[in-house]
N, C-alpha and C positions, 0 to 999 in steps of 0.2 A: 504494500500500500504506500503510495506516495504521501510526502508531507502535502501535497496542497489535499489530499482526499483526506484526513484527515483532519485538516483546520476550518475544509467546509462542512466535515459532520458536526465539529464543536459548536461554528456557526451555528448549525442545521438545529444544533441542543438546544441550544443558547438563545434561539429567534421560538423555537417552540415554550420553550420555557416562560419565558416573558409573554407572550401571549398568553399562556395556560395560566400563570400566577398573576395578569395584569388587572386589577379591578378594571369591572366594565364604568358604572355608571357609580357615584357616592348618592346615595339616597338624601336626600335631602329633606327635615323636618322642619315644618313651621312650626314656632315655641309658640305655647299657646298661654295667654298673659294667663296668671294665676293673683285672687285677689289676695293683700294682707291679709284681711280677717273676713269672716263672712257670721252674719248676724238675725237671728231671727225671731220676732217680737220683740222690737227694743226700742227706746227712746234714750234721745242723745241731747245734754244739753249744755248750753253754752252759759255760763251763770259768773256777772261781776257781783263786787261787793256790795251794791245795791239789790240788784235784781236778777230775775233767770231772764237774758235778753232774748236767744234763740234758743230753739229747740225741732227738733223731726223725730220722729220716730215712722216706722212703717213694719210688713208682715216678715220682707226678707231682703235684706242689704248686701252689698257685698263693699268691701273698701279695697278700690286699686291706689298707686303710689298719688295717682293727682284726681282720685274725682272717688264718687261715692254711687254705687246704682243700687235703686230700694223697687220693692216693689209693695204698692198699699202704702205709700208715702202720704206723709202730713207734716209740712212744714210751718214754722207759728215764729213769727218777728215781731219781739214784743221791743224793742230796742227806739223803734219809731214814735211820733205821738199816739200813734192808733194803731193797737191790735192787728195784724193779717195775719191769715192764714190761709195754706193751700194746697190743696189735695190733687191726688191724680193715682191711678192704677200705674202708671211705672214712671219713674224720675231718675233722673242725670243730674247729680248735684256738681259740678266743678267748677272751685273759685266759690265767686258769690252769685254766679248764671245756675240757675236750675231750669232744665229742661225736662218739660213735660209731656205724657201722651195718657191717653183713654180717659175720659170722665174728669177731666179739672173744673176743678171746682175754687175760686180765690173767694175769699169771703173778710172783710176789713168791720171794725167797731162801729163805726158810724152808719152800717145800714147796707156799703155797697157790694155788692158781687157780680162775678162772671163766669160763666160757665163756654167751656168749650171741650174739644176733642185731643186737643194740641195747643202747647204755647211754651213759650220761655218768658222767665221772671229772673230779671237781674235787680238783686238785692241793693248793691252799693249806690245803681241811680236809678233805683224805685221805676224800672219800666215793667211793662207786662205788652209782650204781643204776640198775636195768633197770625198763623195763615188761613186758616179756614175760618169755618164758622164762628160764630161768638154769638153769647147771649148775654148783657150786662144789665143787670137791676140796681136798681136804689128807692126804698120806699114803692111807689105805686109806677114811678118812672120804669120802662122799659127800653130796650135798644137793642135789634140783631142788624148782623153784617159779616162779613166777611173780614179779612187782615185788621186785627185791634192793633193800636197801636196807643197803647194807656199810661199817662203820666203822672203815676201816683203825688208825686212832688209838688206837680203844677198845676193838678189836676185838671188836666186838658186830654184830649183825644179824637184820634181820626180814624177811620175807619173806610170801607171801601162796602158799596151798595149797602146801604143805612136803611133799616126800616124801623121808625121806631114811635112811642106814644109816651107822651109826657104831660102829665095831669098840675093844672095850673087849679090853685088854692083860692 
């Protein structure tokens, strides 16, 4: 046997080899976020030296590193001059933006609320807005429309296709 018939079997090993022991494809996993903690029947509250300012509680939470998701959530800001509260079948709390879906419900001291399917409620500049539908009461006043756009602060708002009835005293 020649050396070159030889150094093409080595090849020959050597090329099968590496094929036979070469990973084809590395499988690849998407990490699937895990919460900190996960919570169920509880209430959470935020309490200075005066008073309990906030508070949520709902049926089942979970806490990731930047946001909080509950579900059967009830948030209550007593920190303001008036009382709100506000409910929903599932919420996204991160920061001070809660995002809401199924059955919201905001409900304030003075009388007023609003009921929708959907909306975000940002706590620090007191907004509240929906894309769909809305129904906002106060006393015998009513108002539906579509996109709320509610300014607790200034108490102003606008709305888009407004139908509403307002009882004059």
């Amino acid at each position: 046997m020649s050396i070159n018939w030889f150094f093409l079997l080595i090849f020959g090993l050597l090329v099968g080899m590496f094929s036979y022991f070469n990973p084809h494809e590395k499988q690849h996993y998407e990490r699937e976020e895990v919460p900190q903690f996960e919570l169920e029947h509880f209430v959470i509250y935020e309490i200075t030296p005066s008073k309990i300012d906030r508070f949520f509680e709902g049926e089942y939470g979970k806490h990731f590193e930047d946001r909080y998701e509950i579900s059967g959530a009830k948030f209550s800001n007593n920190a303001k001059p008036l009382l709100e509260s506000i409910r929903a079948d599932d919420a996204l709390y991160k920061g001070d933006v809660v995002t809401l879906a199924g059955n919201v419900h905001y409900v304030r001291a003075d009388g007023l609320e609003f009921r929708s399917s959907e909306g975000t409620y940002d706590q620090n500049h007191s907004l509240i807005q929906t894309k769909g539908p809305f129904v906002l009461t106060k006393d015998q006043h009513k108002i539906e429309g579509t996109r709320l756009y509610y300014d607790l602060l200034y108490d102003t708002t606008s709305a888009d296709q407004v139908r509403g009835s307002y009882q004059l005293h």
